[in-house]
C-alpha positions as CSV (number, residue, x, y, z in Angstrom):
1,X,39.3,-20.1,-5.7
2,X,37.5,-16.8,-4.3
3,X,38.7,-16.3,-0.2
4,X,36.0,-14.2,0.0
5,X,33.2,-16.8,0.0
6,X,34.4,-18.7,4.0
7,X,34.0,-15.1,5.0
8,X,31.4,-14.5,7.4
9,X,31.2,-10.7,6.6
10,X,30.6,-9.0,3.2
11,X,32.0,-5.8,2.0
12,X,29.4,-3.3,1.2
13,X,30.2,0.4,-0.6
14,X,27.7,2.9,-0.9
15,X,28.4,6.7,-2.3
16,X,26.3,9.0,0.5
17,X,26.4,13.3,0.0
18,X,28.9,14.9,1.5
19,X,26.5,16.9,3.9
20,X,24.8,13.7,4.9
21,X,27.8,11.7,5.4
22,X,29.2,14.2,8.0
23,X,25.9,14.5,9.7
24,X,25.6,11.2,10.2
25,X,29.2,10.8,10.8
26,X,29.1,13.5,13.4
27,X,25.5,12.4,15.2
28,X,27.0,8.5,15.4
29,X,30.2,9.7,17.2
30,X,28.4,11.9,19.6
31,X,27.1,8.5,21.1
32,X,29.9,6.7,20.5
33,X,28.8,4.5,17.4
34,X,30.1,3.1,14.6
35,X,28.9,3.7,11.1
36,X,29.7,0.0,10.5
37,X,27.9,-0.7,13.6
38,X,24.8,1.7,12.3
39,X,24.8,0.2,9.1
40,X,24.6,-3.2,10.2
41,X,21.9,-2.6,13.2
42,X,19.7,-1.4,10.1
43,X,20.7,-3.9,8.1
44,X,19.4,-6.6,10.7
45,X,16.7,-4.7,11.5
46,X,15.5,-4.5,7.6
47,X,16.1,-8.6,7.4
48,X,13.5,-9.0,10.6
49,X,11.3,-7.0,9.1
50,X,10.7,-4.7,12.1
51,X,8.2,-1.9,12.7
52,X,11.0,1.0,12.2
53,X,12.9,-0.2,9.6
54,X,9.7,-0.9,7.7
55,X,9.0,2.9,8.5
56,X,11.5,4.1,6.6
57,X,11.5,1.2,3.5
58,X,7.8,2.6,3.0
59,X,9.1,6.4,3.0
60,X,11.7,5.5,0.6
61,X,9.3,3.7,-1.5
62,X,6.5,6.4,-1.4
63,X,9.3,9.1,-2.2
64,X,10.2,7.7,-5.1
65,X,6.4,7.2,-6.0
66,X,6.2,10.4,-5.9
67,X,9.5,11.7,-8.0
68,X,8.4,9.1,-10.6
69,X,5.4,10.7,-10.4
70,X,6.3,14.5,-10.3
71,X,8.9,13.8,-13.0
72,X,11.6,14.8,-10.8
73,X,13.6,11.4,-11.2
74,X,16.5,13.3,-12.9
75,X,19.5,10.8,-12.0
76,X,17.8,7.9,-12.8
77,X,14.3,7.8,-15.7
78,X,12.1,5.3,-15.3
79,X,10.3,3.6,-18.6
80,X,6.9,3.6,-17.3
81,X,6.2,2.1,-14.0
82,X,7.2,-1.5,-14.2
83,X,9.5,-1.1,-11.5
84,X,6.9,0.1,-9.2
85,X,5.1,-1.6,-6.8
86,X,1.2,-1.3,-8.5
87,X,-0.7,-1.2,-5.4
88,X,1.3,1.3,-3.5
89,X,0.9,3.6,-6.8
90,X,-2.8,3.4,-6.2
91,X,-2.5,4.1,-2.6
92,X,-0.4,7.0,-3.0
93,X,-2.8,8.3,-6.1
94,X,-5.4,8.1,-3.8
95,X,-3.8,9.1,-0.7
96,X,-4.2,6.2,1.3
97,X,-1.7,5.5,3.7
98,X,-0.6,1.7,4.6
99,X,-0.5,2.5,8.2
């Protein structure tokens, strides 16, 4: 039987770039903050859907939009656009913003 599932807590690993993870390292422990604690604020904040973490879902999404678009999608290639979220293509063709 798995222990992990009565855990209230999961174990999450991400790979970050070495100059981001010592910015963000560096900016957290200059106000005294963990980057488990930063982590998990955003990851709340994501789950409630809130105005700021919605902020930068929709910049990450419109990024991408754009390096699928620009071609510049060089770590990972996309077979067409089936991934992609139709009507945020079209807004970004258009330049509509979803403010």
């Amino acid at each position: 039987m798995r222990s992990d599932i009565f855990q209230a807590r999961k174990c999450v690993h991400i790979k970050l770039e070495k100059e981001t993870h010592a910015a963000f390292r560096a900016r957290l422990f200059q106000q005294n903050v963990s980057m488990q604690e930063a982590f998990d604020e955003f990851a709340k904040q994501v789950a409630e859907g809130t105005r700021s973490a919605n902020f930068v879902i929709d910049s990450i999404v419109k990024r991408k939009l754009r390096e699928a678009i620009e071609g510049r999608t060089s770590k990972k290639k996309y077979e067409g656009f089936g991934e992609l979220d139709s009507e945020s293509l079209y807004n970004l063709i258009n330049g509509q913003d979803d403010k």
